[in-house]
NUPAVO-835764 format. One record per atom (N, C-alpha, C): chain; atom name; x, y, z. Coordinates in steps of 0.1 Angstrom, whole numbers, plus 2048, in hexadecimal, padded with zeros to 3 digits. Atoms other than C-alpha are relative to their C-alpha. Layout:
BEGIN
A	CA	X	Y	Z $
...
//
This chain:
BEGIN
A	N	7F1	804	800 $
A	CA	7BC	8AE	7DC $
A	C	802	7F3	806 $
A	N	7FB	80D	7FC $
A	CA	7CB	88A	7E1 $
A	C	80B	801	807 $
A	N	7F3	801	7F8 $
A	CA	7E4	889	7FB $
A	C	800	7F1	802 $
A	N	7F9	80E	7F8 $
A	CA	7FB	86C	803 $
A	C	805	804	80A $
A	N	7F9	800	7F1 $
A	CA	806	86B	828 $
A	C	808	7F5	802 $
A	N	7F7	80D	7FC $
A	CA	823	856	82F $
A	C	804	7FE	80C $
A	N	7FD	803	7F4 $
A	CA	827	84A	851 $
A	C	80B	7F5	804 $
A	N	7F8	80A	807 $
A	CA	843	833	84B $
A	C	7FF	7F1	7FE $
A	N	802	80C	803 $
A	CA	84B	812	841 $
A	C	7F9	7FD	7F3 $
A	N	809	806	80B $
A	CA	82E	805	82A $
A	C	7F4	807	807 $
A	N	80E	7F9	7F6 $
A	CA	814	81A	83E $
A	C	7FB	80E	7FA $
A	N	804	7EE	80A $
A	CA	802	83A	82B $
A	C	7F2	7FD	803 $
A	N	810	7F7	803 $
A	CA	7E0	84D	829 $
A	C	800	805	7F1 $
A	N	800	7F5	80A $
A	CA	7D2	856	807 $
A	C	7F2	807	807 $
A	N	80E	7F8	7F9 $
A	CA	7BB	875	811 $
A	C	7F5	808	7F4 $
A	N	806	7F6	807 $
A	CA	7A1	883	7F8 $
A	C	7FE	80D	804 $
A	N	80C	7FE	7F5 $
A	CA	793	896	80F $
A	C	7F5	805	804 $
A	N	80D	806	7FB $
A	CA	779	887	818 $
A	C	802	7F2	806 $
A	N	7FE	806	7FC $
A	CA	785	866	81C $
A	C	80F	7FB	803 $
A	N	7F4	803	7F9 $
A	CA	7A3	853	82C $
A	C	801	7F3	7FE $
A	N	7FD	80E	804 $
A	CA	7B0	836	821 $
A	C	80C	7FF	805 $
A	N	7F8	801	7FA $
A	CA	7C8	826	838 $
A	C	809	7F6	7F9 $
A	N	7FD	80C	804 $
A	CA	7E1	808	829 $
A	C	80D	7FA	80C $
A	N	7FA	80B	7F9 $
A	CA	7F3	7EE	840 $
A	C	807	809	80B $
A	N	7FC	7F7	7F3 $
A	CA	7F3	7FE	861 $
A	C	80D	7FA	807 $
A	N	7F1	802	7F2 $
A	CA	816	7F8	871 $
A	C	807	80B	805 $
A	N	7FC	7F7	7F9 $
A	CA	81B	80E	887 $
A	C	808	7FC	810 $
A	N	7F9	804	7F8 $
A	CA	820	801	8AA $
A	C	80E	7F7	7FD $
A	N	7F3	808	806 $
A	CA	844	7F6	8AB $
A	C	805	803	7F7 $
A	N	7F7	7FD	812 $
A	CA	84E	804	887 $
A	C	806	80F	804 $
A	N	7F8	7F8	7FA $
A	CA	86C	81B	892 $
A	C	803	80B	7F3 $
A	N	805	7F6	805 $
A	CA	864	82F	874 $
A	C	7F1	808	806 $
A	N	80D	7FF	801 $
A	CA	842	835	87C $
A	C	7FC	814	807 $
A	N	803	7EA	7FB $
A	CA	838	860	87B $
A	C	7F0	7FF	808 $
A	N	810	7FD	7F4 $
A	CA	815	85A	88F $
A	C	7FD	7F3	807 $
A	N	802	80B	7F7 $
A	CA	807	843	8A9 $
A	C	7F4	7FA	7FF $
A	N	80D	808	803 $
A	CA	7ED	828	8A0 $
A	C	7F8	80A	806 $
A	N	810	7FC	800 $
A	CA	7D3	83E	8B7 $
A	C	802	80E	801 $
A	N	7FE	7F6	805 $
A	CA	7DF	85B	8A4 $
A	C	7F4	801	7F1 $
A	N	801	807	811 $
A	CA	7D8	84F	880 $
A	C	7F2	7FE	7FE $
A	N	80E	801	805 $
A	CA	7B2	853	86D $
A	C	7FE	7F9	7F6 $
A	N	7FE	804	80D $
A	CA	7A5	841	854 $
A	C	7EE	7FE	800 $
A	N	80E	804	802 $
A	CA	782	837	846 $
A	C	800	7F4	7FB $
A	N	7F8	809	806 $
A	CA	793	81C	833 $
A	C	80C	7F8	802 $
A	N	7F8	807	7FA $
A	CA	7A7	801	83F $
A	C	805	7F9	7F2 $
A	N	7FE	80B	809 $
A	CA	7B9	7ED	824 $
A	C	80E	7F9	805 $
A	N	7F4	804	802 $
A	CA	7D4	7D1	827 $
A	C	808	7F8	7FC $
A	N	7FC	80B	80C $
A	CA	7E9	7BC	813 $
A	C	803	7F5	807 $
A	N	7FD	80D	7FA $
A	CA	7F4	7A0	827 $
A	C	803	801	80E $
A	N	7FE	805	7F1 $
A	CA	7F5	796	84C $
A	C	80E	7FF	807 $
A	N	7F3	7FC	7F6 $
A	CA	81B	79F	853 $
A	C	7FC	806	80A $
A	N	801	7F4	7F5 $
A	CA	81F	7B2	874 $
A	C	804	80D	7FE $
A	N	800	7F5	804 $
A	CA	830	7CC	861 $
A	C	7F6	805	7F8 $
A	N	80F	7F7	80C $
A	CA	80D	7D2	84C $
A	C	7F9	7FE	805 $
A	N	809	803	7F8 $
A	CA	7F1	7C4	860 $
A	C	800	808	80C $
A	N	7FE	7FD	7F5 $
A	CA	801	7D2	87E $
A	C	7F4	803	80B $
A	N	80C	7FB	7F2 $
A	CA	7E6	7EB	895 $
A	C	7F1	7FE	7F8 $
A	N	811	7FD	809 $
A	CA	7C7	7E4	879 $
A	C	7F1	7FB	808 $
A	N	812	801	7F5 $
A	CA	7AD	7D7	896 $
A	C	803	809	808 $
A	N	800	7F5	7F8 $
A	CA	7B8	7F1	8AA $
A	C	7FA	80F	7FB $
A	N	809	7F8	804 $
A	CA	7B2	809	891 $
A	C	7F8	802	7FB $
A	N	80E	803	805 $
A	CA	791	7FC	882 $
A	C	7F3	801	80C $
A	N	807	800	7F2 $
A	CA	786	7FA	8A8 $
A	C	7FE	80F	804 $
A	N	7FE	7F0	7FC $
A	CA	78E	81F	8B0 $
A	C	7F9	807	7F7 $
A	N	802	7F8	809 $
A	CA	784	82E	891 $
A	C	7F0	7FB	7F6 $
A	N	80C	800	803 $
A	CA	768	81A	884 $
A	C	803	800	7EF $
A	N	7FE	802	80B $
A	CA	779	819	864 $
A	C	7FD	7EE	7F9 $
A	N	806	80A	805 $
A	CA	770	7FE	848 $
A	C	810	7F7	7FB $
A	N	7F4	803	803 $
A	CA	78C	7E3	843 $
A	C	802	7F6	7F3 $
A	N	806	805	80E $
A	CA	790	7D4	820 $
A	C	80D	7F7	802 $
A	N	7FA	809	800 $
A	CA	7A2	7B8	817 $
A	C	7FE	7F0	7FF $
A	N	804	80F	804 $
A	CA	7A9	78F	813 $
A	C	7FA	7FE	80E $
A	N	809	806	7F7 $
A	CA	78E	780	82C $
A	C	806	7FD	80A $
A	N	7FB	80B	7F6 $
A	CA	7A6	76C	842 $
A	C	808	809	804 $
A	N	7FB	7F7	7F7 $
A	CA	7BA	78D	849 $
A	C	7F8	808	808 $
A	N	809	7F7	7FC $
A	CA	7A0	7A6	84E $
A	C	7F4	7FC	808 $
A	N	808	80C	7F9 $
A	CA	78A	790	861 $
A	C	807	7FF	80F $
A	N	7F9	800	7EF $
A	CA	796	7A1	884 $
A	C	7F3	800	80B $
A	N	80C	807	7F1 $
A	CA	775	795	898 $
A	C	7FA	80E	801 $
A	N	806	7FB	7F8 $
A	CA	75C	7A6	8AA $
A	C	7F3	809	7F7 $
A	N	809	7FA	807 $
A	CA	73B	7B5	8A3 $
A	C	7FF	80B	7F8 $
A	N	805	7F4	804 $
A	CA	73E	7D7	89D $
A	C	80F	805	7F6 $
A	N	7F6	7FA	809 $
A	CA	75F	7D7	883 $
A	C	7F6	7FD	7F5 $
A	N	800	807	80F $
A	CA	754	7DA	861 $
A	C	80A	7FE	7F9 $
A	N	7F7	803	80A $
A	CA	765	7C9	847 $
A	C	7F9	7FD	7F4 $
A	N	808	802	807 $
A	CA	762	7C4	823 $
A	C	80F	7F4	7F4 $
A	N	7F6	80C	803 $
A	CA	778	79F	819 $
A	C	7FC	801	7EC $
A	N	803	806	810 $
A	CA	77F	79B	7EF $
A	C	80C	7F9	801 $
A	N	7FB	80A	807 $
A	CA	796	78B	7DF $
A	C	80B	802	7F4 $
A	N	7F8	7FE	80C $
A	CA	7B1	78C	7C1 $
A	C	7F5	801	7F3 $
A	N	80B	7FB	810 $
A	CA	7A1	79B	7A1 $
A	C	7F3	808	804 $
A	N	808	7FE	7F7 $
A	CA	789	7A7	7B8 $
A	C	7FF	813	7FE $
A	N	800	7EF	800 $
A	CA	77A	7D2	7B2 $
A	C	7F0	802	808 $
A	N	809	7FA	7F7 $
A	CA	766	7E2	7CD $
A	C	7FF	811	7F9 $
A	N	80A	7EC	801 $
A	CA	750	807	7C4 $
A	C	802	804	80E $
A	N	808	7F8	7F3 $
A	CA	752	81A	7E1 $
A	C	803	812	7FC $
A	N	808	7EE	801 $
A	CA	748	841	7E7 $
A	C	80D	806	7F9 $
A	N	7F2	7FB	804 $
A	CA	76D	84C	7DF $
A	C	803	7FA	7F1 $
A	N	7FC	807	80B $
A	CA	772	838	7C0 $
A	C	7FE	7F1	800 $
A	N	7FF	813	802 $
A	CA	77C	810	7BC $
A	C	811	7FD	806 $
A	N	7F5	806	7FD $
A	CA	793	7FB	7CC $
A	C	800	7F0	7FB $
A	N	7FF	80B	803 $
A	CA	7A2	7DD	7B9 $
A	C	80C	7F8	805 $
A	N	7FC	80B	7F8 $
A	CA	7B4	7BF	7C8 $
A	C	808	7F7	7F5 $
A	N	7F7	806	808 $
A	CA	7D0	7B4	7B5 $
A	C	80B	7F5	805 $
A	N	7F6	808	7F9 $
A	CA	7EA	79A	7BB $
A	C	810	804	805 $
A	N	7F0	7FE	7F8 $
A	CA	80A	79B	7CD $
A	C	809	7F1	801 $
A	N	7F9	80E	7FF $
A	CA	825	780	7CF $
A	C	80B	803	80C $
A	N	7F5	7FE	7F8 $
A	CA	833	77D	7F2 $
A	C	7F9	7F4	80E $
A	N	80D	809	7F9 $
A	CA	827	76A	814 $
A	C	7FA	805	806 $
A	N	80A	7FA	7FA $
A	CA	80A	771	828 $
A	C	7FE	802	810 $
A	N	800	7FF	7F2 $
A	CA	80F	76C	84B $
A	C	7F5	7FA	806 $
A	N	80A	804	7FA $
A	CA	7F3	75C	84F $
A	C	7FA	7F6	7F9 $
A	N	805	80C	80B $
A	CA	7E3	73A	845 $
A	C	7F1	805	7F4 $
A	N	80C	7FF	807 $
A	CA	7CA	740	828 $
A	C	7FF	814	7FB $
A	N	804	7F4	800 $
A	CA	7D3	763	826 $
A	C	80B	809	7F4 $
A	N	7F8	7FE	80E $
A	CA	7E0	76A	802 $
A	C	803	810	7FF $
A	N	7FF	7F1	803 $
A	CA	7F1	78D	7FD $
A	C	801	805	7F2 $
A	N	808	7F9	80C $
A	CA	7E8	7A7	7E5 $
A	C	803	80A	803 $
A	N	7FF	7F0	801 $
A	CA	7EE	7C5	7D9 $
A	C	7F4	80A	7FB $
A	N	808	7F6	809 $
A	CA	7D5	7E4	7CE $
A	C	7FF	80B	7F9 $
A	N	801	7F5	810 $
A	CA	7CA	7FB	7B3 $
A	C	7F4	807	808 $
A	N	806	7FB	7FB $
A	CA	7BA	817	7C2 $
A	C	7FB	80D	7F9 $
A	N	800	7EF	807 $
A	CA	7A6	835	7AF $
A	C	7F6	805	80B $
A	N	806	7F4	7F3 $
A	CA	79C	853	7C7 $
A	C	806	80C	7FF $
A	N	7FE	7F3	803 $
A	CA	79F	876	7C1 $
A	C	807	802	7F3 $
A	N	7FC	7FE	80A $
A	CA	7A7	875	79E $
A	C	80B	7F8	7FE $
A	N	7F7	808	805 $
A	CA	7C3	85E	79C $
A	C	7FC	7EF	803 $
A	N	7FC	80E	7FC $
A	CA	7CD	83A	79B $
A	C	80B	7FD	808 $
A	N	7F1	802	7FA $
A	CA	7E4	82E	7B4 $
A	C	7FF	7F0	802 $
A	N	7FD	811	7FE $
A	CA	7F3	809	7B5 $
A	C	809	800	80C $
A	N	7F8	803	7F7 $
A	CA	800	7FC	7D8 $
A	C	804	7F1	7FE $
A	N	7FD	810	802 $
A	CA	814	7DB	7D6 $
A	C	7FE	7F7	808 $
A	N	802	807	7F8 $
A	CA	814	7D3	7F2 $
A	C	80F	7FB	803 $
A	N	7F5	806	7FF $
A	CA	830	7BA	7FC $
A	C	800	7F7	7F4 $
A	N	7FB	80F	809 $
A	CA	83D	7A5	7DE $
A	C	80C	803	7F6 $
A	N	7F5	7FA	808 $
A	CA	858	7A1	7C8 $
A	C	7F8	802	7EB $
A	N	806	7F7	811 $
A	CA	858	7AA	7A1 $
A	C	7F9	7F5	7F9 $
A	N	809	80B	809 $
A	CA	83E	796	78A $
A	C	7FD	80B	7F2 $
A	N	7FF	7FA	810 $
A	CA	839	798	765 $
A	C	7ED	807	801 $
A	N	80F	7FE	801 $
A	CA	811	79C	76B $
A	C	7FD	813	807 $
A	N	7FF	7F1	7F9 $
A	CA	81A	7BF	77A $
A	C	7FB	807	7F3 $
A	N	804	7F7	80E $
A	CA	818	7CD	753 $
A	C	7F2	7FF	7FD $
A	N	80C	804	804 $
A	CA	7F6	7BD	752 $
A	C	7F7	809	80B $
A	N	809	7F5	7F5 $
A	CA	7EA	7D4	775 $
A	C	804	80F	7F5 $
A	N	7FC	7F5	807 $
A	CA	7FB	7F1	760 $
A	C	7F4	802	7F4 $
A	N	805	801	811 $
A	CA	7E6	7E9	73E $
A	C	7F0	800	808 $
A	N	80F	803	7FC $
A	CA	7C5	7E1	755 $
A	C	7FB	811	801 $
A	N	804	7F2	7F8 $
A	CA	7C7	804	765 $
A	C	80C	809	801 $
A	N	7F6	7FB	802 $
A	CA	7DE	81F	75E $
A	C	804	80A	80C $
A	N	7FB	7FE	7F2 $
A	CA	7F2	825	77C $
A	C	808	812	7FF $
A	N	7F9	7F2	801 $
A	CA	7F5	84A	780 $
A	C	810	7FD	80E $
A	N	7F8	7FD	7F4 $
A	CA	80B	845	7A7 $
A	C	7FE	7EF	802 $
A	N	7FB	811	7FD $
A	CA	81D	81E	7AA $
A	C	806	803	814 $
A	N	7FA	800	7F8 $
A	CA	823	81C	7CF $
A	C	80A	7F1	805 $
A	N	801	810	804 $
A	CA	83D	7FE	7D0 $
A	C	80C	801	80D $
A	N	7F3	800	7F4 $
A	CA	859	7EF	7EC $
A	C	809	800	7F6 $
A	N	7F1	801	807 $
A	CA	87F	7F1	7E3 $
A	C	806	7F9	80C $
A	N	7FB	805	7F8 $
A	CA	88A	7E1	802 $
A	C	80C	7F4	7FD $
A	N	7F6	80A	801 $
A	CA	897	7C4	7F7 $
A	C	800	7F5	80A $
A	N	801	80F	7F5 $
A	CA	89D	7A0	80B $
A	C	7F2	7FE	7FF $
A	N	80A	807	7FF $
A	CA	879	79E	810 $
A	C	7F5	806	7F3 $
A	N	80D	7F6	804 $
A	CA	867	7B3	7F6 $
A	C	80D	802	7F0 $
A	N	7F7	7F8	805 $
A	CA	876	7C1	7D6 $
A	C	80C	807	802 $
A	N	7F8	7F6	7FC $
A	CA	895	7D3	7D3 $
A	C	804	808	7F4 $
A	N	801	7F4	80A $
A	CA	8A0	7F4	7C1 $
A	C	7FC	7F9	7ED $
A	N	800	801	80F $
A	CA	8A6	7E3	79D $
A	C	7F4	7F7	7FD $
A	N	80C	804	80D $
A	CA	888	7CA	798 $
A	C	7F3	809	807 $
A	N	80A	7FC	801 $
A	CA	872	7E8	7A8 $
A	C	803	808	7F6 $
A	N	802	7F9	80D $
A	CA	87F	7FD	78C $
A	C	7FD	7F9	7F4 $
A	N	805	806	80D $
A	CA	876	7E3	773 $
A	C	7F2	7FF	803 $
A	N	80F	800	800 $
A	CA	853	7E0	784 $
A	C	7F8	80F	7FB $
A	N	804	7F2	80D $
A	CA	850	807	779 $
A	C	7FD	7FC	7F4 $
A	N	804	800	80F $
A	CA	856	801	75A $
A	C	7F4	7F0	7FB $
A	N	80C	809	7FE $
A	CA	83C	7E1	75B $
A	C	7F6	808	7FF $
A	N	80C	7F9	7FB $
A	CA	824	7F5	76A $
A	C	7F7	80E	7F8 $
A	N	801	7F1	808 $
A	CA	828	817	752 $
A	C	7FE	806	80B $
A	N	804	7F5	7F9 $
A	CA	823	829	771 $
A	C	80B	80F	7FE $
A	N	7FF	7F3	806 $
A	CA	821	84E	76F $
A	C	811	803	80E $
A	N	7FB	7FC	7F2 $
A	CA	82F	856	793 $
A	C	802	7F4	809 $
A	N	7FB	807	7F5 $
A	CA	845	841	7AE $
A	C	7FD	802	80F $
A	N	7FB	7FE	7F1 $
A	CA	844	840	7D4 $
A	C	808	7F7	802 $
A	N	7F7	80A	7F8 $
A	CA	85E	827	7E1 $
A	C	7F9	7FF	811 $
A	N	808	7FE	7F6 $
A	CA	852	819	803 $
A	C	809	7F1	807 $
A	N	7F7	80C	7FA $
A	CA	860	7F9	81B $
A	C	80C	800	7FE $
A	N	7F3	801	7FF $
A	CA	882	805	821 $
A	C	807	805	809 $
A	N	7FB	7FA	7F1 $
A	CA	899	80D	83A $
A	C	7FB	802	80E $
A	N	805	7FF	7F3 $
A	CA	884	805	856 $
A	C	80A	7F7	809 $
A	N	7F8	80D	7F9 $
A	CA	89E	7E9	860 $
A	C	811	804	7FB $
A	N	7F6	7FF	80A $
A	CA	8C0	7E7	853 $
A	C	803	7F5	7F6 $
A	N	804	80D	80F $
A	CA	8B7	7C3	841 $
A	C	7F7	806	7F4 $
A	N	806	7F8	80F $
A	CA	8A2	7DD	827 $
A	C	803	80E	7FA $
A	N	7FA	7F4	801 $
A	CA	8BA	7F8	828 $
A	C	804	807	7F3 $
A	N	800	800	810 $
A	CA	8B7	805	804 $
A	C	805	810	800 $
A	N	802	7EE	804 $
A	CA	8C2	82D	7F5 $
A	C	7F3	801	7F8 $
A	N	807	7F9	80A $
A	CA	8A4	83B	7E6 $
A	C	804	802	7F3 $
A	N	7FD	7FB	80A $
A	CA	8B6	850	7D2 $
A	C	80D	7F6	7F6 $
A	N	7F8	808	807 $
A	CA	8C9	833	7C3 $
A	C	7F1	7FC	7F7 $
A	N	80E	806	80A $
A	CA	8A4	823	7B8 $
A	C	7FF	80E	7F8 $
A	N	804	7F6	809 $
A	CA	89D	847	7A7 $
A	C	807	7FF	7F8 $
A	N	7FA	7F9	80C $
A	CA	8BA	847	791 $
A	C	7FF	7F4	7F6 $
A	N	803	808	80C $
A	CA	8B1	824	782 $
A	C	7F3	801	7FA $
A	N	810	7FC	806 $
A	CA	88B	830	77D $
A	C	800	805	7F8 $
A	N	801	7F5	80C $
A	CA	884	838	75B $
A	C	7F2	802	7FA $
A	N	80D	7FF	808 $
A	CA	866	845	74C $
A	C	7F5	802	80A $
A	N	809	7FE	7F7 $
A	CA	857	850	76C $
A	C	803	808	80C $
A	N	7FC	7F2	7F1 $
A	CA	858	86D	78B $
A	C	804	7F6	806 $
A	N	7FC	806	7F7 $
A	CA	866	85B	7A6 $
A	C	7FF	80C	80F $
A	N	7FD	7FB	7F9 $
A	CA	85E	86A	7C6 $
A	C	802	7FC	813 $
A	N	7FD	80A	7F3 $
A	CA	86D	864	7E7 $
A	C	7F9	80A	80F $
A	N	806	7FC	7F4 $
A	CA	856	86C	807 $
A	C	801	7FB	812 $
A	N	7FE	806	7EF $
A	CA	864	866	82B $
A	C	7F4	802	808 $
A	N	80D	802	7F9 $
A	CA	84F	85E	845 $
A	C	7FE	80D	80B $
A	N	804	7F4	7FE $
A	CA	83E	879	852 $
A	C	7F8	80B	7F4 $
A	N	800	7F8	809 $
A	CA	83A	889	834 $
A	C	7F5	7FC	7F6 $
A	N	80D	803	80D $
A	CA	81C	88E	819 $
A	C	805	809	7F2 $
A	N	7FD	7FD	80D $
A	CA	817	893	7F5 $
A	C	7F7	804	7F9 $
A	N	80E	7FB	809 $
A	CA	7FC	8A3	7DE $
A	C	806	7F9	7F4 $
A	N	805	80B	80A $
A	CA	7F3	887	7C6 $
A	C	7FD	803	7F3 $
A	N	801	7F9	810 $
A	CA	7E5	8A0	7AE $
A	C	804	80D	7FA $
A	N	7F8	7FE	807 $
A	CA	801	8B3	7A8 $
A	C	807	805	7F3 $
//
């Protein structure tokens, strides 16, 4: 079984289980946040861009845990002997024991000099799942959809910094994805979005809305 664990913000676990794949640890400080950085497991570190809201505890938790952290080189590239990491690139598909992780583009900024953000396409436990990451809507989204057919689109609706409800419901329909999660919202009141307003423009796809705290069986 595939569980999604939402811990809020832009912060989840997918769990096979067996493995744990963490994406953009922000936890300290994120006043959604349902667990505490040295709560939180993973084997799998992934992150899209060097904000503090996504980057946040990820040498803390690669330090603790021994987990592997994937990602653009100039983010993931938190020092010290004994983290592994494993740096790609846009267009970029890693094999590992769980499935494949591919390294798609994102259009947003990085926080960091040299440290281009990206979204991923992730298959593990029988599905495909796409994270966007932070960016706003691009036409090349239908071209991640056509590469790999997105069973679960995980995308922001926030808005101001990231997408908002109406061009992530056109990125659905871009994408063909099967299944929604909405994610980067209401952690502030500058991305104060309804959910259930993005559901009723989504067409041609589940839409499911998962507060933090809360998990989801994937294969459903």
């Amino acid at each position: 079984m595939l569980k999604f664990n939402f811990y809020g913000h832009a912060c989840f676990q997918l769990d096979d289980g067996k493995y744990k794949l963490l994406f953009d640890p922000f936890l300290t400080g994120n006043p959604l946040a349902s667990i505490k950085a040295d709560e939180v497991e993973a084997d799998y570190l992934l992150v899209t861009h060097a904000h503090g809201d996504h980057s946040g505890d990820g040498y803390d938790i690669v330090t603790r845990t021994g987990a592997t952290a994937i990602g653009i080189p100039e983010i993931t590239d938190f020092g010290g002997a004994n983290v592994k990491t494993i740096g790609m690139n846009l267009g970029g598909t890693l094999k590992l024991p769980f499935g494949f992780v591919r390294m798609v583009p994102a259009l947003h900024s990085s926080g960091i000099q040299g440290g281009t953000p990206c979204g991923y396409v992730v298959g593990i436990g029988g599905q495909v799942v796409y994270f966007a990451g932070d960016t706003c809507l691009f036409g090349d989204m239908k071209l991640i959809g056509e590469r790999d057919k997105i069973d679960w689109a995980i995308l922001p609706i926030g808005d101001h910094f990231t997408m908002g409800i109406e061009d992530a419901a056109k990125a659905v329909e871009l994408l063909g994805a099967k299944n929604v999660i909405p994610v980067h919202y209401n952690t502030w009141e500058i991305i104060k979005q309804d959910p259930e307003e993005f559901k009723k423009l989504v067409k041609g796809a589940n839409v499911h809305i998962v507060k933090p705290g809360e998990s989801l069986n994937l294969n459903a």
